[in-house]
C-alpha positions in Angstrom: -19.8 -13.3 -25.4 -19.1 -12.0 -22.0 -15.3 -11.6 -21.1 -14.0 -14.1 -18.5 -11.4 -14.4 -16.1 -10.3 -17.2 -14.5 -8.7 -16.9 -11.2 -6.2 -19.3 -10.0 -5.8 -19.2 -6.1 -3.8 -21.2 -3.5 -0.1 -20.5 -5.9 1.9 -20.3 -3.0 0.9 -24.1 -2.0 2.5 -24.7 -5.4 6.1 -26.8 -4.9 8.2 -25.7 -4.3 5.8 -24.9 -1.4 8.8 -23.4 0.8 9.5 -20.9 -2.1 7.9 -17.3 -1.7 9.4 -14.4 -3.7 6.6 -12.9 -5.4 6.0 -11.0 -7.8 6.9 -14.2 -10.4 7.3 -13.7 -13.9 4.6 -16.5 -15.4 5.3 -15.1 -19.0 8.9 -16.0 -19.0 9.1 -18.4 -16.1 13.0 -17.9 -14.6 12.8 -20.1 -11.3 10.8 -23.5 -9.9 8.1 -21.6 -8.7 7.0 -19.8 -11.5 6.9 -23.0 -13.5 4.9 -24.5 -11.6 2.5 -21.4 -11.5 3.0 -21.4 -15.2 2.2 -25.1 -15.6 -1.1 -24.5 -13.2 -2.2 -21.4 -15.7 -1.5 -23.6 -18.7 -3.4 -26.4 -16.9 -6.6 -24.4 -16.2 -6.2 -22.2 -19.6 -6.6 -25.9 -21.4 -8.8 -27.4 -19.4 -11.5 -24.4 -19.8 -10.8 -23.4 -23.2 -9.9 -19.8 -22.6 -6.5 -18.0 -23.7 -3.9 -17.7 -21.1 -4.3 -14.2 -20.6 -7.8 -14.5 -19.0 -6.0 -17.0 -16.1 -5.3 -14.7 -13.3 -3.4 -16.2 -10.6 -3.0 -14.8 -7.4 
């Protein structure tokens, strides 16, 4: 099987949308936005049956 990677784009229209402080810690999420980036990976990760670690978002 071929490696994917799964990129997720537009994060920073994630709420809360006025929030921009990258980089964000997705592994240990410690403020609103990286939840929601979290949640999004998670989201994506389930959704297209690959491990977290292949969802790239950016």
């Amino acid at each position: 099987m071929p490696v994917i990677i799964a990129v997720a784009t537009h994060c920073g229209r994630l709420r809360p949308v006025r929030e921009w402080n990258p980089p964000y810690n997705i592994q240990q999420p410690d403020n609103a936005k990286a939840h929601s980036i979290r949640q999004a990976c998670d989201a994506l990760a389930q959704d297209l049956s690959l491990p977290l670690d292949c969802i790239v978002p950016v």
